[in-house]
C-alpha positions as CSV (number, residue, x, y, z in Angstrom):
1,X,33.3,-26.1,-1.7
2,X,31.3,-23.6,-3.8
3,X,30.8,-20.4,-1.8
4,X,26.9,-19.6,-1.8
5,X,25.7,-15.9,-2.4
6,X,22.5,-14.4,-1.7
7,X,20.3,-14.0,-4.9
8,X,19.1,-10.5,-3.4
9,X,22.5,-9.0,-3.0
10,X,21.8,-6.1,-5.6
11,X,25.3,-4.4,-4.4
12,X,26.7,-5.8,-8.1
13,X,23.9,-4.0,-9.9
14,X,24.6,-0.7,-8.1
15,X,28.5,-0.6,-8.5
16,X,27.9,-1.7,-12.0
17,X,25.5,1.8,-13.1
18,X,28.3,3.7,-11.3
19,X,31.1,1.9,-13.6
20,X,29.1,2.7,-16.6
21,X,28.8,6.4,-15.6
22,X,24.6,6.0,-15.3
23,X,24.2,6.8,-11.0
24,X,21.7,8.9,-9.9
25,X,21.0,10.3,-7.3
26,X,18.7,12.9,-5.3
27,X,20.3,15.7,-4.6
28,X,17.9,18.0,-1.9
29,X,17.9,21.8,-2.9
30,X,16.1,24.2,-1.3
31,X,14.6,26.7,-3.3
32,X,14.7,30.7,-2.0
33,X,12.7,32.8,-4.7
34,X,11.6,30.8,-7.4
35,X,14.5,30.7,-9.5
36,X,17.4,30.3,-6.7
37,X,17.8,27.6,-4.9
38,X,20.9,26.3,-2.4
39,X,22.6,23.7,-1.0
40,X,26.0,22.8,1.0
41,X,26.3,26.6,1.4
42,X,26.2,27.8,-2.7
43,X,24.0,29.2,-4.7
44,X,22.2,28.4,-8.5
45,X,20.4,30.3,-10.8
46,X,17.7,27.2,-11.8
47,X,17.2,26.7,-14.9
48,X,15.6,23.1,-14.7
49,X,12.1,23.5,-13.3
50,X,9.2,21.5,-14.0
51,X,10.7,18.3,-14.4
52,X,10.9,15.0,-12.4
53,X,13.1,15.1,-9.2
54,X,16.2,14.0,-10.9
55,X,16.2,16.1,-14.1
56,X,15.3,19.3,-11.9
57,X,16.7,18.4,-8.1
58,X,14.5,17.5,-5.2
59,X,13.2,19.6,-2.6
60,X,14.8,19.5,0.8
61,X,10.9,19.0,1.8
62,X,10.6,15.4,-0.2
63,X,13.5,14.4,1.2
64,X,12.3,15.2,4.9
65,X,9.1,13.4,4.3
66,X,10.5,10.9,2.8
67,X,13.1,10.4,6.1
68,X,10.0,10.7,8.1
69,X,8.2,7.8,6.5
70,X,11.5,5.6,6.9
71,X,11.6,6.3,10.6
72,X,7.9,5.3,10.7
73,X,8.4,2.0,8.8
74,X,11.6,1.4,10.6
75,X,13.6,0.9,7.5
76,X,17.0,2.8,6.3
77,X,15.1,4.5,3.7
78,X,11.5,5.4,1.8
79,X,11.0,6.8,-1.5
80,X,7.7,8.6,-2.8
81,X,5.5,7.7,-5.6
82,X,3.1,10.5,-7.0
83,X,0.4,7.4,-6.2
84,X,0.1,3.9,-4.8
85,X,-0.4,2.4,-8.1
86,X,2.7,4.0,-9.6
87,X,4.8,2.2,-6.7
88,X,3.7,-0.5,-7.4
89,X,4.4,-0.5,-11.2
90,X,7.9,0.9,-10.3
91,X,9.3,-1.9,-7.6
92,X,8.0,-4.4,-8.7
93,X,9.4,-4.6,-12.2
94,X,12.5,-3.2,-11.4
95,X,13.5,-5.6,-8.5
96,X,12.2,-8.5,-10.8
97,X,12.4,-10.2,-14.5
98,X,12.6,-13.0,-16.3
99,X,13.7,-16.0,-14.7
100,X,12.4,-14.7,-11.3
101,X,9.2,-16.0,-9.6
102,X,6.2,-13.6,-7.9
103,X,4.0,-14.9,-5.8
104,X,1.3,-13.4,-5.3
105,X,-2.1,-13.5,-3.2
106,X,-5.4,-13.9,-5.4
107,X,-6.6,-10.6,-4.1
108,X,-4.2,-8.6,-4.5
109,X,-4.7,-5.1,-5.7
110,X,-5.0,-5.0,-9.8
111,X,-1.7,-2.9,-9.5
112,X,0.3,-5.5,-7.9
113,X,-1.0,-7.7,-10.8
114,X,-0.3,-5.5,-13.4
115,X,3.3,-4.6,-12.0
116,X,4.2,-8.5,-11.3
117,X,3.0,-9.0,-15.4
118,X,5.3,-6.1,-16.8
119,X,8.2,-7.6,-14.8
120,X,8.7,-10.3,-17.5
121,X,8.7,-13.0,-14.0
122,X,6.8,-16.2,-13.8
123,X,3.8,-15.7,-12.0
124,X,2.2,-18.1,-9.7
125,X,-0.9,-17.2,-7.4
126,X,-1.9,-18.8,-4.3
127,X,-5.7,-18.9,-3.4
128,X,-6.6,-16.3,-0.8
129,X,-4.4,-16.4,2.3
130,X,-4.1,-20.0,1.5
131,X,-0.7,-21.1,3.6
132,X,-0.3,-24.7,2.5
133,X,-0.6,-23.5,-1.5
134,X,1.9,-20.8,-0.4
135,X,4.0,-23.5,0.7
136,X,4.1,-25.6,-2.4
137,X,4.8,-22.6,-4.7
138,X,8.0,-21.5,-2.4
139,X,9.0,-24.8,-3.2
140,X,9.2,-25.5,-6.9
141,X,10.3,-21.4,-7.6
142,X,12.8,-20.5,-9.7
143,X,15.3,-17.3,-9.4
144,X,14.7,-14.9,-7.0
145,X,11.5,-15.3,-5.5
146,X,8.9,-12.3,-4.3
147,X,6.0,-12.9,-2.1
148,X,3.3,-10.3,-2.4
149,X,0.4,-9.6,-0.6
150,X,-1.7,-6.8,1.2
151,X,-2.0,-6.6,5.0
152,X,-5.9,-5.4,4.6
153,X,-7.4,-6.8,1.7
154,X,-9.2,-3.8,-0.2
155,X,-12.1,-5.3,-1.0
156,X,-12.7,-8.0,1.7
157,X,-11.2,-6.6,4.9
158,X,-9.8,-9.2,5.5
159,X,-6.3,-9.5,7.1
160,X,-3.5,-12.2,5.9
161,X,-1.6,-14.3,8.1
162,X,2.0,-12.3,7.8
163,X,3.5,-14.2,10.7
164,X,2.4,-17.2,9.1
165,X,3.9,-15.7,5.6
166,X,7.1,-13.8,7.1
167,X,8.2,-17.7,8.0
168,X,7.2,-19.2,5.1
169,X,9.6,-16.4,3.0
170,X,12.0,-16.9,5.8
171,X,12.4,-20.6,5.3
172,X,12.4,-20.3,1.7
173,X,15.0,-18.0,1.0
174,X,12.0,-15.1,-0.5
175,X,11.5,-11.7,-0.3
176,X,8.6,-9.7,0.6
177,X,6.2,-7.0,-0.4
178,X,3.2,-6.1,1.8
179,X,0.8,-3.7,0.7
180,X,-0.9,-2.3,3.9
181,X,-2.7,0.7,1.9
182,X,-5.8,-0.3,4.0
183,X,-3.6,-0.7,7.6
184,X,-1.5,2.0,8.0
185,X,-3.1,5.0,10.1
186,X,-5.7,2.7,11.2
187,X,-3.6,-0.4,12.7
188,X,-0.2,-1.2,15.0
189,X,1.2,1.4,17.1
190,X,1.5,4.7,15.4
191,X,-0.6,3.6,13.1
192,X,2.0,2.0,11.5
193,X,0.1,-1.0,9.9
194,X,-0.7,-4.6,10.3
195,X,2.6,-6.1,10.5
196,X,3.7,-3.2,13.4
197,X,1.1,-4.7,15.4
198,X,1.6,-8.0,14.9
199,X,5.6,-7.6,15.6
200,X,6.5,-8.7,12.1
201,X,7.7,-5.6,10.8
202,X,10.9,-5.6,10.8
203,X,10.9,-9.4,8.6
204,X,9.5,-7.1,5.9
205,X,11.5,-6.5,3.2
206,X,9.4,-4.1,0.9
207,X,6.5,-1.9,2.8
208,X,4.6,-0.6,0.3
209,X,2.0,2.2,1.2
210,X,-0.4,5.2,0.2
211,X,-0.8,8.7,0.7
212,X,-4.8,8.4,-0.3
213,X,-6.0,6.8,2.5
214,X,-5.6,7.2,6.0
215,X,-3.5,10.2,4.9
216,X,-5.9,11.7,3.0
217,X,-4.3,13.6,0.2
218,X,-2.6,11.8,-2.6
219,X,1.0,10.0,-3.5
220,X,2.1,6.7,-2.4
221,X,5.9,5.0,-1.1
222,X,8.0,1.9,-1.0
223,X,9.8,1.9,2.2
224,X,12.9,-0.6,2.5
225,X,16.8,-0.6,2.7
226,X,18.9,1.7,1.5
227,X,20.2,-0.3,-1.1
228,X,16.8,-1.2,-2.8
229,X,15.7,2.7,-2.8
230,X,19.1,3.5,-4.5
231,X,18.0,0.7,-7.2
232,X,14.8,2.6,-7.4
233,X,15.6,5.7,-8.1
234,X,18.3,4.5,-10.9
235,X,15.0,2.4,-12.1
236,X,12.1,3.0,-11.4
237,X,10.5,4.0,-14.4
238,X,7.0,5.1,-12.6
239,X,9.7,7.3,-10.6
240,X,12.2,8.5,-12.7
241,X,9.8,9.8,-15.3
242,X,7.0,11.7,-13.3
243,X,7.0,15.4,-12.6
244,X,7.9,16.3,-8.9
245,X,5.1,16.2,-7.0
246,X,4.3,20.2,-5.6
247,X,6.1,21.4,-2.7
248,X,3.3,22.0,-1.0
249,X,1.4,18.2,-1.1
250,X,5.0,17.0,0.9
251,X,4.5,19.9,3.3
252,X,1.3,18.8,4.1
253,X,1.8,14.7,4.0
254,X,4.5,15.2,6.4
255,X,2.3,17.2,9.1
256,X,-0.4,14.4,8.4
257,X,2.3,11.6,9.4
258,X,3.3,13.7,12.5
259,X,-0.9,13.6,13.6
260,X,-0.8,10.1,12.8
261,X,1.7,9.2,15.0
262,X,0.6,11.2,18.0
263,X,-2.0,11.0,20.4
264,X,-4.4,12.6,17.9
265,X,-4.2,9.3,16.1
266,X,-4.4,7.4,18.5
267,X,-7.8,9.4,19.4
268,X,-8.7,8.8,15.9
269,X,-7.9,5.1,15.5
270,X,-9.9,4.3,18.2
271,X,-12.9,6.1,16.9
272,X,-12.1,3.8,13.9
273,X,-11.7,0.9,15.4
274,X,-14.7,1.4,17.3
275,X,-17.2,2.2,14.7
276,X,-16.1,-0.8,12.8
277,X,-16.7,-3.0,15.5
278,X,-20.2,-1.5,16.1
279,X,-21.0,-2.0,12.4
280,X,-19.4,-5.3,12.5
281,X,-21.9,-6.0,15.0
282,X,-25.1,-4.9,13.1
283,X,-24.2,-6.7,10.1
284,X,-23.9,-9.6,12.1
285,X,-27.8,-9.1,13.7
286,X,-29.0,-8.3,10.3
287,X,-27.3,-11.9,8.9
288,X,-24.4,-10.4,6.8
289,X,-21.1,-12.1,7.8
290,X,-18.1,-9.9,7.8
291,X,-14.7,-10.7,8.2
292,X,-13.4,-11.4,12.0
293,X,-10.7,-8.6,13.1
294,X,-10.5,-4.7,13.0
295,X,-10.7,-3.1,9.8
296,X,-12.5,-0.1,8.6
297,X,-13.5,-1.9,5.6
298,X,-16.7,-4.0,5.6
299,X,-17.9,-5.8,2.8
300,X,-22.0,-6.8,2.2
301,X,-21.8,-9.7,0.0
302,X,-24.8,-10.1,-2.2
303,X,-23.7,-12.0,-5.4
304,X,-24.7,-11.0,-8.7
305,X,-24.3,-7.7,-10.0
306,X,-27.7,-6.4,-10.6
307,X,-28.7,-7.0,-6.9
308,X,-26.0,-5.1,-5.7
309,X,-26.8,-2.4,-7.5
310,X,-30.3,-2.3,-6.9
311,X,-29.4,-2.3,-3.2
312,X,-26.6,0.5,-3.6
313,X,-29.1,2.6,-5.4
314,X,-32.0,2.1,-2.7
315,X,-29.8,3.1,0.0
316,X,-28.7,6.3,-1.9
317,X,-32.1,7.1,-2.2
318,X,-32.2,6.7,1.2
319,X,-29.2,9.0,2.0
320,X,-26.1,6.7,2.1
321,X,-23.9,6.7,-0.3
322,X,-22.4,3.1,-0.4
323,X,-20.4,1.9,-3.4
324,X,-21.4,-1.2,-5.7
325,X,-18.4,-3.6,-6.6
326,X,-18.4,-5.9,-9.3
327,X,-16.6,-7.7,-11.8
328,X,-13.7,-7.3,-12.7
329,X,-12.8,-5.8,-9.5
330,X,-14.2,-8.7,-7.8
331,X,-14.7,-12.3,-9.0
332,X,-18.5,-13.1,-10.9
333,X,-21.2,-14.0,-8.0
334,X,-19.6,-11.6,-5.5
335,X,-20.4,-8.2,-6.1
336,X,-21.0,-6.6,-2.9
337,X,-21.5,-2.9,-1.4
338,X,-18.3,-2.0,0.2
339,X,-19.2,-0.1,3.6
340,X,-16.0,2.1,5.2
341,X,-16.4,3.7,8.2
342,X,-14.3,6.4,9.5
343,X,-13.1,8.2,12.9
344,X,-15.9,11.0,11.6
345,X,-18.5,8.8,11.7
346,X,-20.6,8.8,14.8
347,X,-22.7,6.1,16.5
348,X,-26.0,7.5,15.9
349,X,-25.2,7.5,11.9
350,X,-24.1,3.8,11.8
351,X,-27.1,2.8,13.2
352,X,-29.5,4.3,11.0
353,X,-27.7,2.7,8.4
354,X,-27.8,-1.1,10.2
355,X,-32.1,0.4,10.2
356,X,-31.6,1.3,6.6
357,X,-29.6,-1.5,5.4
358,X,-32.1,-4.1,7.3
359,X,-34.9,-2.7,5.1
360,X,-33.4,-2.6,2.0
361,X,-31.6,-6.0,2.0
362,X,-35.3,-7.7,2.2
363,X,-36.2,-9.0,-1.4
364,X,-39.2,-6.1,-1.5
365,X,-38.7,-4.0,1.2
């Protein structure tokens, strides 16, 4: 009987860079004066600065944060990006290639796109959160197949069905990657994203994340086993080839993740949360349907492109500063504004803008 092995056992990729004398590795240092640094109790004169973290050594700090934002996920291990984007174009195309299958939602991010096309794998895209199309792709892929998505869609706010999707990759033998830029600091406990508060976490095989958002400085991470963030930094090209990012930016990122997981965030999250249902609500008196569940993004739907930005403009004139979307970030016939409200944000200022938004959706108000 012919022994069956699991397509996403990568241990034969790892022992085969350490046969050909091509392992990397981070190696933490911590630097005392500018030009020394330490580590396991000796000393170096450094001459290997300004450099990406495996020409030059890593910080002990980036490796802290970087533990910190595994403990968060609840994986083995996390590696940082120096943005979302550049995680994406990193995993992505070194996890797959050619004769492997990506799946992927119609709205996900342009750099989930972009990453799954420099890859080399087939690509096959499911209509928006569209299960039973999901379905059918699962079962006619070929290789190793990779399910991506985002938890809260960045231009809808929407959230997808990842119980519905964690079984479907289940059954089928995929992995997947789950964006939750939009969720995390906002959603689950801690603020730990969608698929922490919908207990589906841990069926999550790639957690992909910013450092933009919610955190509010810059940088982004994959977090997953420690086998797929050893492949990463051996191949990530978005990784292996980008200055370290300054000390100080991990300093500060990990103090942000310690207020996000505390009762200051939770404080926060519920300001959020709040003000999102409250705008939910006006849009909803003034006839604008927004998607049903808590997100801090609500989109205003109004079709063609130069009506959107007549509207986006009128309300800037009026004192609110509300972005116009259109094509290509969004398909023809949908531009929108794009309204995000934050913990900051009091009750008082979202209801001038329901007052302001009423007047200036009429066709000559």
């Amino acid at each position: 009987m012919q022994e069956h092995t699991d397509p996403w056992d990568i241990t034969a990729q790892l022992d085969e860079l350490r046969t050909q004398g091509l392992w990397r590795e981070l190696r933490p240092l911590n630097e005392l004066n500018g030009v020394t640094v330490r580590a396991e109790g000796r000393e170096w004169l450094n001459f290997s600065s300004s450099a990406s973290r495996l020409v030059c050594g890593t910080h002990r700090v980036h490796a802290d944060l970087e533990e910190a934002l595994a403990d968060f996920k609840g994986t083995e291990a996390a590696l940082t990006f120096s943005s979302g984007f550049a995680v994406a174009l990193g995993t992505i195309p070194a996890l797959m290639g050619a004769g492997d299958t990506i799946i992927l939602d119609k709205l996900c991010h342009a750099s989930l796109v972009d990453a799954a096309r420099l890859s080399g794998a087939t690509i096959r895209v499911f209509p928006h959160n569209h299960l039973e199309k999901l379905e059918r792709l699962l079962q006619t892929a070929q290789g190793r197949v990779l399910v991506v998505t985002e938890s809260i869609f960045s231009m809808d706010g929407d959230a997808a069905p990842l119980r519905e999707i964690v079984e479907l990759k289940a059954r089928y033998g995929a992995w997947l990657l789950v964006d939750e830029a939009h969720a995390v600091g906002v959603l689950g406990p801690q603020g730990r994203g969608l698929a922490a508060a919908l207990g589906v976490d841990q069926q999550v095989d790639l957690h992909l994340g910013t450092l933009s958002k919610a955190f509010g400085l810059s940088g982004g991470y994959l977090a997953a086993s420690r086998q797929v963030i050893d492949l990463l930094i051996n191949r990530a090209r978005s990784f292996i080839y980008s200055t370290a990012p300054p000390v100080h930016l991990a300093h500060a990122l990990g103090s942000i993740l310690n207020l996000i997981r505390g009762e200051k965030g939770d404080a926060l999250r519920a300001h959020v949360l709040s003000h999102a249902a409250q705008t939910q609500a006006l849009l909803s008196e003034i006839g604008v349907t927004s998607p049903p569940g808590p997100a801090a993004i609500l989109p205003v739907i109004l079709g063609e492109a130069p009506r959107a930005l007549e509207v986006s403009a009128r309300l800037r004139e009026a004192g609110f500063l509300i972005p116009c979307i259109r094509y290509p970030t969004v398909a023809r016939g949908s531009a929108r504004l794009r309204i995000t409200v934050s913990a900051l944000h009091s009750a008082a200022q979202i209801d001038s803008l329901g007052i302001a938004l009423r007047e200036r959706l009429e066709p000559h108000g």
